[in-house]
N, C-alpha and C positions, 0 to 999 in steps of 0.2 A: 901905763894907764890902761891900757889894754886890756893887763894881765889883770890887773885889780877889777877892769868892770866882768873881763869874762870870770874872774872870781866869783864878783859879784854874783854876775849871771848864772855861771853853777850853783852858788852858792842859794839865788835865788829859785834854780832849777832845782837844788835837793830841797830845798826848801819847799818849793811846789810839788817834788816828787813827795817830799812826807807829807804835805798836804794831802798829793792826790793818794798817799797809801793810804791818809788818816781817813781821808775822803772816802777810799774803795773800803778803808775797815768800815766805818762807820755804812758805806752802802752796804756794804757787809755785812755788818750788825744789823745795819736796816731789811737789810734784805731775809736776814734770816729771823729777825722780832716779825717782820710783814707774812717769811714764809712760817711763823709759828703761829701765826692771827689766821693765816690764809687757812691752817691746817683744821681748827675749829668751824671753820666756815664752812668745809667741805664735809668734815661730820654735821654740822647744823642740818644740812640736805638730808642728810642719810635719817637723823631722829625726825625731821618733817615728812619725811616721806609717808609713815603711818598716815600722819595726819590728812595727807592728801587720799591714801585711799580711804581714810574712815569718809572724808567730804565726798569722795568721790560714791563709797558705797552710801551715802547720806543720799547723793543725788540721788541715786539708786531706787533707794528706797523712797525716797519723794514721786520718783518717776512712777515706781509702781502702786504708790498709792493712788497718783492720777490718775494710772491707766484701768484702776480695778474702782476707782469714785468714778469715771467715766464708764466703765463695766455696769455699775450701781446705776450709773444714768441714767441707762437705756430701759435697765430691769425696769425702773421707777416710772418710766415713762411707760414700758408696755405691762407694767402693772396699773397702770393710769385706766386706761381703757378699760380696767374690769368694772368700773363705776357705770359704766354703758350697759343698754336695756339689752345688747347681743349676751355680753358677758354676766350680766344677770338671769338669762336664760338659759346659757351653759352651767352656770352655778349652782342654777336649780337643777337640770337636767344631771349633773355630778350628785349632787344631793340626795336626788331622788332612789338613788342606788343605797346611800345610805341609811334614806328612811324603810326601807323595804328590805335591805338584811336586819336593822332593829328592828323591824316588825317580825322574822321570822325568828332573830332570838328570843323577840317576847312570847312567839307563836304556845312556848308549851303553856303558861302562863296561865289559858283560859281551860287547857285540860285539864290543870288541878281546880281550877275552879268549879266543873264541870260534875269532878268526882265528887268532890268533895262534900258537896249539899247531900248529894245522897248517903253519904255514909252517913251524915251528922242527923239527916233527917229518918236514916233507918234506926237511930235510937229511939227516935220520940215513939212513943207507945199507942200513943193516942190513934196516929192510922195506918198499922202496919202495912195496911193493905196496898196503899196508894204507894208507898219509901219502900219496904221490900220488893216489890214486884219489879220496880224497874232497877232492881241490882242485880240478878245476873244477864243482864244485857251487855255489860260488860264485865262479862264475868271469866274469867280465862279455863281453858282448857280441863287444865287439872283442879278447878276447884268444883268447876260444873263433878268431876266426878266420883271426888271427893264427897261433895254431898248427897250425890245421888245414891254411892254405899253406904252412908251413913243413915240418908231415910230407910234405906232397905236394913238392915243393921235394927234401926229400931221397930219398922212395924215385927221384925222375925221375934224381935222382945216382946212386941203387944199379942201378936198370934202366933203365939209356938206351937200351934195344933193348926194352923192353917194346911187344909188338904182341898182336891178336888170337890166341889160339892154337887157330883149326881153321882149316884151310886150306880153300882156296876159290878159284877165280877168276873169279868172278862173282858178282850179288848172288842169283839163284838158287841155287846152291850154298851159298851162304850163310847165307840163312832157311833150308833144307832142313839143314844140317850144326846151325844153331843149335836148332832144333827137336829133332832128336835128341841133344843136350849133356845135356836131362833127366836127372837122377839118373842120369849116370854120365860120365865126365874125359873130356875134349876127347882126351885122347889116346887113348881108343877109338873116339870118332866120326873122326878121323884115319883110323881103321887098316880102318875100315869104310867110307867115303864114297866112297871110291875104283872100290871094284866098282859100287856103287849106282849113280855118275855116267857111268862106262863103260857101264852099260846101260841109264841114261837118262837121259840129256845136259840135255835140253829141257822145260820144263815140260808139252808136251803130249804128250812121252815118259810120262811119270811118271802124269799122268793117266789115261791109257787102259791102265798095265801091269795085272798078274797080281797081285791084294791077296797071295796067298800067297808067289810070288815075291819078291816085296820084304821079307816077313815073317822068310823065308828069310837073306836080305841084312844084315839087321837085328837078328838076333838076339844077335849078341854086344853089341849097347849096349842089353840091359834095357828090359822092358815094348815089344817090339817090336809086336807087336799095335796099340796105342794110337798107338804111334807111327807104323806103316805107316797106318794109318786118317788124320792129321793130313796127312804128307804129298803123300799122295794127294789128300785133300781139299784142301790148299792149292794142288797144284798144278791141279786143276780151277779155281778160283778166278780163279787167275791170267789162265787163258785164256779164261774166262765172262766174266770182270768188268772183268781189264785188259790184253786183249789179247795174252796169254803176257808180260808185265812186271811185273815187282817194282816197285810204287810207290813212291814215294820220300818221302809223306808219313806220319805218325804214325797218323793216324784212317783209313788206308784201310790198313797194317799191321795195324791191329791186328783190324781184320775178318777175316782169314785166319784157317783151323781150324789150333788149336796155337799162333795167336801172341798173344802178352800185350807186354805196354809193355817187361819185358825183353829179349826177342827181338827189337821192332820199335828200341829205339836199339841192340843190336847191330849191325843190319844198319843206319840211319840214319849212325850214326857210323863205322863201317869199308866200306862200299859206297858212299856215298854223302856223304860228308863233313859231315855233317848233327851237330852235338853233341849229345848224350846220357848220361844215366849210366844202367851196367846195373846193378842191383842184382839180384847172385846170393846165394848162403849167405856165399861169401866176405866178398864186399863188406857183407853184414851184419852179420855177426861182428865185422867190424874195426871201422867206424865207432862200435860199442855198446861196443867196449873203449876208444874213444879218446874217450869222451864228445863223441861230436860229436853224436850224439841220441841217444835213449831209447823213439825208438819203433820199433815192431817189424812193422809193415805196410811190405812195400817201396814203394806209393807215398807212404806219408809219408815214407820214410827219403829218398827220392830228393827229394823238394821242402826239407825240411830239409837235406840234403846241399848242394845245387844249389843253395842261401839262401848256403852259404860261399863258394864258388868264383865264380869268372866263366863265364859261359856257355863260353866258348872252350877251358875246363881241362877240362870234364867227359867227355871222350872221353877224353883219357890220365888223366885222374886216375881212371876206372873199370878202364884198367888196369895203374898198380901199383898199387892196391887190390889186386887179385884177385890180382895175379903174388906181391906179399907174403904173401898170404894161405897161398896154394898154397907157396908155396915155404919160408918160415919162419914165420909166425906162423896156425901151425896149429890143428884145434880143440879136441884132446883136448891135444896137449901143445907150448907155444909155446916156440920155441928161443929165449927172452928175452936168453941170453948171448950171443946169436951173432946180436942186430936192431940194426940200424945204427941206432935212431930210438928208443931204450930211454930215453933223458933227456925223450923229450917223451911217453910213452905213461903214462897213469893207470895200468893194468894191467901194469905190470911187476912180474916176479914169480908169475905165474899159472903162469910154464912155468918150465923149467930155466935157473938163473939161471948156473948153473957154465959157463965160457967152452968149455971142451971136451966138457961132454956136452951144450952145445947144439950143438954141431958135427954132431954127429953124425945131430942130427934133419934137419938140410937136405936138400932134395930138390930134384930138376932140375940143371940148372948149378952151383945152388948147393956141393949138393952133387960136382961133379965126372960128374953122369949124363946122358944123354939130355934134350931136354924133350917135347915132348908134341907137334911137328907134323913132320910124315914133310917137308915142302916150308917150313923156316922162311924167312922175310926174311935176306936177304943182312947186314942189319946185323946180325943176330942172332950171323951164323954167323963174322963179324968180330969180335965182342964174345968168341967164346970158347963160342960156345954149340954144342950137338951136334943134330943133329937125331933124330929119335925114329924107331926101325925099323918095318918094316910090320909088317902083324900076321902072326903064322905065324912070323917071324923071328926068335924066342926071345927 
């Protein structure tokens, strides 16, 4: 009985032992279906992991949009305060720099405006006088002198026989004829020199005459007194200091009683072929009308003149200066109708502008009359020109 239950009992023990193997397979099996579920679980982390850092850089990114809308906050807030009368006045005061560089970009703006009138109004014909004149004011360097050889240019085309006008034939006669031209026309010292040099030829003629004699001589060209005084004294001079000769430079002319820097390039330029500009009334007059200066000392006018020109013009260009002067553009009334050179002169307009009663004003040749020296240059008298009668000879 024994034997049968512990049979039993093994029996029931392999029993339970296949149980417990079927048991351990089966946890076995479990264990290993569990560790194959487990194993998916463990990769599930691994593919979530992304995901945790995308949320994580999500927070990220939330955070620092906080921190920069908080950033914006503050701006917003202390941009708030610009609506205040402080920050209103700083606004302006910032501004103010702004309206005042556009003011200085607009700055050129009014200088074309400026120009402008004058140019459009130097077209209108109706009054040259008042639109040219104030164009070369601003007028530049090189055009000032551009046109000032081009006036000269054209009167040498109007008087191509323009010469000295007293006569002389020598440079002693010459300073002596120049000297008495003061305040009164060449064409009186013409008509008067003549006796004077017939009876005294020579510088140390002249010297040693009769002061009253001469005074005599003298008297039809005005303030003869001062002027016999001068020429007497120069011609002492001449034979004290340079041997009975007319010197031929500038600083020993001008030492002579009577002679100034006009008279000595008179005689420099036509005696002595030496260039010079003379600046008489004439030659003043016109330069001040044709804005080539503005000033009114003849040696400034002569150094500013003489700035245009080439050394080598300034003898003829002092005279058609003066021949213009004398002959059409006068000083009380300028034959404006009747000047070859009317397009280029600021001052047109100051005189008669009507083509026939500026005609009328012309004198010398111009006019159809006499000029002013009893013995003209032969080109002269080719040109058409008349010579001027003696005095006494109506």
């Amino acid at each position: 009985m024994s034997a049968e239950r512990d049979s039993a009992v093994g029996e029931q023990i392999s029993d339970g032992g296949r149980e417990t193997a079927k048991a351990a397979k089966t946890a076995a099996a479990g264990g290993s279906a569990s560790a194959k579920k487990a194993a998916p679980a463990r990769k599930t982390p691994a593919r979530k992991t992304p995901a945790k850092k995308a949320t994580a850089q999500k927070a990220t990114a939330q955070k620092a949009t906080a921190k920069k809308a908080t950033a914006k906050k503050p701006a917003a807030k202390k941009a708030a305060p610009a609506r205040g009368p402080a920050a209103k006045q700083a606004s302006a005061r910032k501004a103010a720099p702004a309206k005042s560089s556009a003011a200085l970009k607009k700055a050129p703006a009014p200088r074309k405006q400026v120009v402008a009138p004058k140019k459009a109004t130097a077209s209108v014909p109706a009054a040259p006088a008042k639109t040219v004149a104030a164009h070369p004011q601003g007028e530049s360097r090189t055009a000032l002198v551009r046109r000032a050889r081009r006036i000269n240019r054209e009167l040498a085309e109007v008087y191509p026989y323009a010469h000295p006008e007293l006569d002389f034939e020598n440079p002693f006669q010459l300073v002596v004829a120049t000297v008495l031209s003061a305040q009164t026309t060449d064409l009186r010292v013409n008509q008067t020199t003549p006796a004077l040099f017939a009876k005294y030829p020579t510088p140390e003629d002249l010297a040693a005459a009769d002061p009253e004699e001469v005074e005599e001589i003298l008297r039809p060209t005005g303030f003869f007194r001062a002027k016999t005084k001068s020429v007497i004294g120069l011609s002492k001079a001449l034979v004290e200091q340079f041997g009975g000769e007319v010197p031929g430079r500038l600083e020993d002319l001008v030492k002579l009683p009577g002679v100034g820097r006009k008279t000595a390039f008179v005689v420099l330029g036509n005696a002595f072929g030496r260039p010079g500009i003379t600046v008489d009334t004439h030659f003043q007059r016109l330069v001040r009308r044709w804005k080539w200066t503005d000033e009114t000392d003849p040696d400034k006018i002569e150094a500013a003149v003489g700035a245009l020109f080439p050394k080598s013009d300034w003898t003829d260009l002092s005279h058609h200066v003066i021949w213009h002067g004398r002959r059409i553009c006068h000083a009380r009334k300028p034959a404006c109708g009747a000047c070859p050179i009317a397009p280029l002169c600021p001052a047109y307009g100051e005189g008669e502008t009507d083509p026939e009663k500026a005609e009328k004003l012309l004198k010398y040749e111009k006019a159809g009359r006499p000029g002013q020296r009893l013995r003209p240059p032969q080109a002269y008298l080719d040109a058409g020109g008349r010579a001027a009668p003696p005095l006494g000879a109506g």
